[in-house]
C-alpha positions in Angstrom: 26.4 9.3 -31.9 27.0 12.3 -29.9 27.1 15.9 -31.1 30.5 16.5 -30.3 31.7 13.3 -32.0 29.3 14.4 -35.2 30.9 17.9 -35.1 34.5 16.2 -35.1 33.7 13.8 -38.0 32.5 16.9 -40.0 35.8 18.3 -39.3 37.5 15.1 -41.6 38.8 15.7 -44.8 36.6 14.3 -47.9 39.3 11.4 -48.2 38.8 10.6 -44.5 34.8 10.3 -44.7 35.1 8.9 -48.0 37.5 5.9 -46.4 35.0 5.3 -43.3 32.1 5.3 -45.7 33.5 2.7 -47.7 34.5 0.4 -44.6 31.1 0.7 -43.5 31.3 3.1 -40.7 27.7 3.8 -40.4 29.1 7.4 -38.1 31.5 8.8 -41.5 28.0 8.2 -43.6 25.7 10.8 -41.3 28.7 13.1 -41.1 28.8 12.9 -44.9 25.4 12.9 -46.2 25.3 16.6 -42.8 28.0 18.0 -44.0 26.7 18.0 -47.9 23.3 17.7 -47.5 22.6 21.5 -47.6 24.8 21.4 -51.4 22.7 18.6 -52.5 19.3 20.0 -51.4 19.9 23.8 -52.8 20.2 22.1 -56.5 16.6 21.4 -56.4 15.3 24.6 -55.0 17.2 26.8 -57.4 15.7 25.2 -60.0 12.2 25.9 -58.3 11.4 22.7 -57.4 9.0 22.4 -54.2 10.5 21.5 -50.8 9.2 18.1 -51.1 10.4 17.5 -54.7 13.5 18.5 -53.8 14.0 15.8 -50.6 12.9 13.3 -53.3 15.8 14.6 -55.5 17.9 14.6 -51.9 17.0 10.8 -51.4 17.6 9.6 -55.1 21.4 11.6 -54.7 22.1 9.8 -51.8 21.1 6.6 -53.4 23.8 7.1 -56.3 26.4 8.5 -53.4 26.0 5.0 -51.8 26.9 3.2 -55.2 29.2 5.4 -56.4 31.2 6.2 -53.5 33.5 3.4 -53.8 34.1 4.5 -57.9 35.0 8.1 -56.9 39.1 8.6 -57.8 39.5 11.8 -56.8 38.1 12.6 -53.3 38.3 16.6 -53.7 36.1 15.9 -56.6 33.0 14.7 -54.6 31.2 18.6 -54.1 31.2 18.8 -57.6 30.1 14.6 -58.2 27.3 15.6 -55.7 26.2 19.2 -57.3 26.1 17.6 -61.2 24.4 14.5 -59.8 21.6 16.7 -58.1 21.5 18.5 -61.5 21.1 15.4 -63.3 18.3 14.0 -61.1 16.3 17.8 -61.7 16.9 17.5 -65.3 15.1 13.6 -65.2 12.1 15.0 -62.8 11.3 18.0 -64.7 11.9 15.7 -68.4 9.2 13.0 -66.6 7.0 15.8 -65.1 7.1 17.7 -68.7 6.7 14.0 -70.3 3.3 13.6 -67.8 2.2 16.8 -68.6 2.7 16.6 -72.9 4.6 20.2 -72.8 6.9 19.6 -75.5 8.6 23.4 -74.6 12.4 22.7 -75.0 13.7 21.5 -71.3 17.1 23.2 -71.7 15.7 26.3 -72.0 13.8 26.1 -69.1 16.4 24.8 -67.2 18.5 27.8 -68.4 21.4 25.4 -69.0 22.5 22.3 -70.8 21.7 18.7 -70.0 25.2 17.4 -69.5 26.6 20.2 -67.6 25.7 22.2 -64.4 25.6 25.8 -65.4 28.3 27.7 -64.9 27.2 30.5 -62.9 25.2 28.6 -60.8 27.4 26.0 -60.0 30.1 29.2 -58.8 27.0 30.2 -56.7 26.6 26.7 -55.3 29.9 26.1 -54.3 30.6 29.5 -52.9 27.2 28.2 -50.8 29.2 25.5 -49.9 32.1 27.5 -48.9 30.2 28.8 -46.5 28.3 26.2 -45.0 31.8 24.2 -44.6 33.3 27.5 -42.5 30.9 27.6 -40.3 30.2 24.2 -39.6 34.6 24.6 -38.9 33.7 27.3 -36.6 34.0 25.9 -32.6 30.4 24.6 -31.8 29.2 27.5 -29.4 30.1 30.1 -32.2 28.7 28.0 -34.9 25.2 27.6 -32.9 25.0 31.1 -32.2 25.6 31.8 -36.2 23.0 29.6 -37.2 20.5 31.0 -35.0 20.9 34.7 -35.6 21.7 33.9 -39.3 20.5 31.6 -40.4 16.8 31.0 -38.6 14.2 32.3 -40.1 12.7 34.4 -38.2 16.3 35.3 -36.6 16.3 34.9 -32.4 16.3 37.7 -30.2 19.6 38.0 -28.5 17.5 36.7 -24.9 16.8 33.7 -26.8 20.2 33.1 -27.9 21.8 34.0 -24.4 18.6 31.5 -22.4 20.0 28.2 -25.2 23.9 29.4 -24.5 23.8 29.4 -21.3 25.2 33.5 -21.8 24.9 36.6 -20.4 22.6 38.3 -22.7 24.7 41.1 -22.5 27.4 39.0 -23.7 25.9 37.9 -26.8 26.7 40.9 -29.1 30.4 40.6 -28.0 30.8 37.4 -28.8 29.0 37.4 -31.6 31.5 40.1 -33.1 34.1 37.2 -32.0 32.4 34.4 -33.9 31.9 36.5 -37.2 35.7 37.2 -37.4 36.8 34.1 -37.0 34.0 32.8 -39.5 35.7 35.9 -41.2 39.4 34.3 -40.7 37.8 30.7 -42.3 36.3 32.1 -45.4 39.5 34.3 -46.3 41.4 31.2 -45.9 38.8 29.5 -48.8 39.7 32.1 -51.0 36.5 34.7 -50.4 37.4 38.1 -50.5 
């Protein structure tokens, strides 16, 4: 699959990649599992799980996406399916790691929430997270690159670096970085952020 026809299956709705997913389209699954796979991975982190506990947590999510997939009513409802399920499979591998370890502290207070439910203020976080990820990943693909690489690179690249991968003026990058930002500005009004 090419990167311009990943970057227009990210651009379907949920129902659209849920449909494609269900009839098998092997092309709607990676565009699923890229556009949420950011949501599903945060969970784990949050909770201060290591990088590699968490893409165990990442894989066992994805397992119950593929089964439960075809189950989902509601399409609109799969961000918050995916961020409860990535809470649920935290709350079984810190109960089996607490289990190995014979620490009988109470889990729930450790987890700073309750078993059944994602807590409140962190599931407003983590979809406000999402928000974001979703307008820029709608942003057109040059301003969406340069985003991710002076924001969201760790450490951020120099504007040379950015201009050399662009195939831009270095001169040119502040300017049109100033354009990417308000229309990344433009998307996240239009979610509701203020």
């Amino acid at each position: 699959m090419s990167l311009g026809s990943a970057v227009r299956r990210l651009a379907w709705p949920d129902e659209r990649l849920i449909r494609e997913c269900c009839k098998g389209n092997q092309d709607a699954w990676f565009a699923l599992i890229e556009k949420y796979k950011n949501l599903i991975f945060s969970i784990p982190i949050k909770f201060g799980l290591t990088r590699d506990e968490a893409a165990d947590i990442f894989q066992a999510v994805c397992v119950e996406l593929l089964a439960g997939l075809p189950k989902l009513r509601e399409p609109k409802a799969l961000p918050k399916w995916l961020m409860q399920t990535s809470y649920h499979q935290c709350l079984r591998w810190k109960k089996d790691r607490l289990d190995l370890l014979g620490d009988a502290q109470d889990m729930e207070e450790r987890l700073e929430g309750s078993p059944e439910e994602l807590p409140e203020k962190v599931f407003y976080q983590i979809q406000r997270e999402q928000g974001v990820r979703e307008a820029i990943s709608a942003l057109p693909p040059r301003c969406n690159q340069m985003v991710t690489m002076l924001f969201f690179e760790d450490p951020p690249r120099p504007y040379e670096e950015v201009a050399k991968e662009l195939q831009l003026a270095t001169g040119s990058v502040g300017f049109i970085r100033g354009r990417c930002l308000k229309k990344l500005r433009q998307l996240l009004e239009e979610k509701g952020f203020k």
